[in-house]
C-alpha positions in Angstrom: -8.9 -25.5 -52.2 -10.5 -24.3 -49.1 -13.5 -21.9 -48.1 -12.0 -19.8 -44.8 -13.6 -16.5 -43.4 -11.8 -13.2 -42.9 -11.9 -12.4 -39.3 -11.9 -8.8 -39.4 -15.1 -8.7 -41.6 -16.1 -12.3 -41.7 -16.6 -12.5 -45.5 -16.1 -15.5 -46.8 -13.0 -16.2 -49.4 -10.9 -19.2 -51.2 -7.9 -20.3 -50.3 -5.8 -22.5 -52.7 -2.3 -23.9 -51.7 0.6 -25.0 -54.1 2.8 -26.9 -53.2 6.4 -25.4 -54.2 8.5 -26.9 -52.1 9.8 -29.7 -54.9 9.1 -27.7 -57.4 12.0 -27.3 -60.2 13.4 -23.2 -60.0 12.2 -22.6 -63.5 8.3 -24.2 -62.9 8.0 -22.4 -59.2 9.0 -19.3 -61.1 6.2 -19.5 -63.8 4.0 -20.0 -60.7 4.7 -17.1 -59.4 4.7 -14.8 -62.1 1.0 -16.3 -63.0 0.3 -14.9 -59.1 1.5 -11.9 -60.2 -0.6 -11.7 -63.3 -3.3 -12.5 -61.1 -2.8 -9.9 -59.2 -3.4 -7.2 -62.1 -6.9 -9.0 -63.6 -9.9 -6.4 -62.4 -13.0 -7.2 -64.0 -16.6 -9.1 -63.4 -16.4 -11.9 -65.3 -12.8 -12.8 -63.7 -12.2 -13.8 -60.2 -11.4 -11.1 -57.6 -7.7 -11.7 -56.1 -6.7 -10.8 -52.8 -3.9 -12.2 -51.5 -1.1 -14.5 -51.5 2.2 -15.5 -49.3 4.4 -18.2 -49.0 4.0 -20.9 -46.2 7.1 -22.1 -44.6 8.6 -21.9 -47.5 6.4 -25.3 -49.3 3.2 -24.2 -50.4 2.2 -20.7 -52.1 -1.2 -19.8 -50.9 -3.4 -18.0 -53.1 -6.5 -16.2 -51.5 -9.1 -15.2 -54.1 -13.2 -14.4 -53.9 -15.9 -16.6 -53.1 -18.3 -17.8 -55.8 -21.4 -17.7 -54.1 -23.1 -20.9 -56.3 -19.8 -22.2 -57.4 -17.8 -22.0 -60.4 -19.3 -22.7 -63.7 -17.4 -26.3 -63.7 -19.6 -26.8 -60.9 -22.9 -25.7 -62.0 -22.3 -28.1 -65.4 -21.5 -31.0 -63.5 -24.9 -30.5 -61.0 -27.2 -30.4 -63.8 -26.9 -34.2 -64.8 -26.8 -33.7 -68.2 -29.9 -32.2 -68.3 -30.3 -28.9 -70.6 -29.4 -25.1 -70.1 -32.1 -22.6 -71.1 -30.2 -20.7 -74.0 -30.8 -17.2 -72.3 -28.6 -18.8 -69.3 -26.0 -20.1 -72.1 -25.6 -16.8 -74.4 -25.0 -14.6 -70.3 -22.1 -17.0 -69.7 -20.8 -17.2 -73.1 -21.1 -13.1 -73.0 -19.2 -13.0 -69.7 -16.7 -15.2 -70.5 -15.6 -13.4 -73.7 -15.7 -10.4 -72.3 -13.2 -11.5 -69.7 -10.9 -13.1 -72.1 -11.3 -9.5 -74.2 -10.0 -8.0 -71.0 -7.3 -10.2 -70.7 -6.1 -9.8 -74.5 -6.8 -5.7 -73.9 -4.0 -6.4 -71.0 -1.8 -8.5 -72.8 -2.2 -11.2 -70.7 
């Protein structure tokens, strides 16, 4: 995964490359239709989409939104295993199943 910068705006974005090129048909396919399902998720709690291509024909690059702070992974594994505040707990468990009723709502 890499942080690169649009050049016409210079906001900042994710780039994460797959490599396809040994992949088996029927695994590069399921790839590809989860970068198309990716393509239809629109809400807060989920990251934004933007793009994706193939390069030379080996890796599928996905471009998505920056985190500013990171992902929640991230922010766990920072604390060192010192405690949330509960407030902080309940807002992420809110957002995340509101995303995952979003997803459901879509059939995803």
């Amino acid at each position: 995964v890499y942080c690169c910068r649009r050049i016409s705006d210079r906001s900042l974005h994710v780039l994460k490359k797959i490599s396809i090129h040994n992949m088996p048909a029927k695994e590069r396919a399921t790839t590809e239709q989860e970068c198309k399902v990716l393509q239809r998720l629109r809400h807060p709690g989920i990251v934004c989409y933007e793009d994706s291509f193939i390069h030379k024909n080996r890796q599928l690059c996905i471009i998505m939104a920056f985190c500013q702070g990171g992902d929640l992974g991230s922010v766990i594994e920072k604390r060192k295993m010192r405690l949330f505040p509960e407030q902080e707990v309940i807002t992420w468990f809110l957002q995340i199943a509101l995303a995952l009723q979003y997803m459901h709502e879509q059939h995803i």
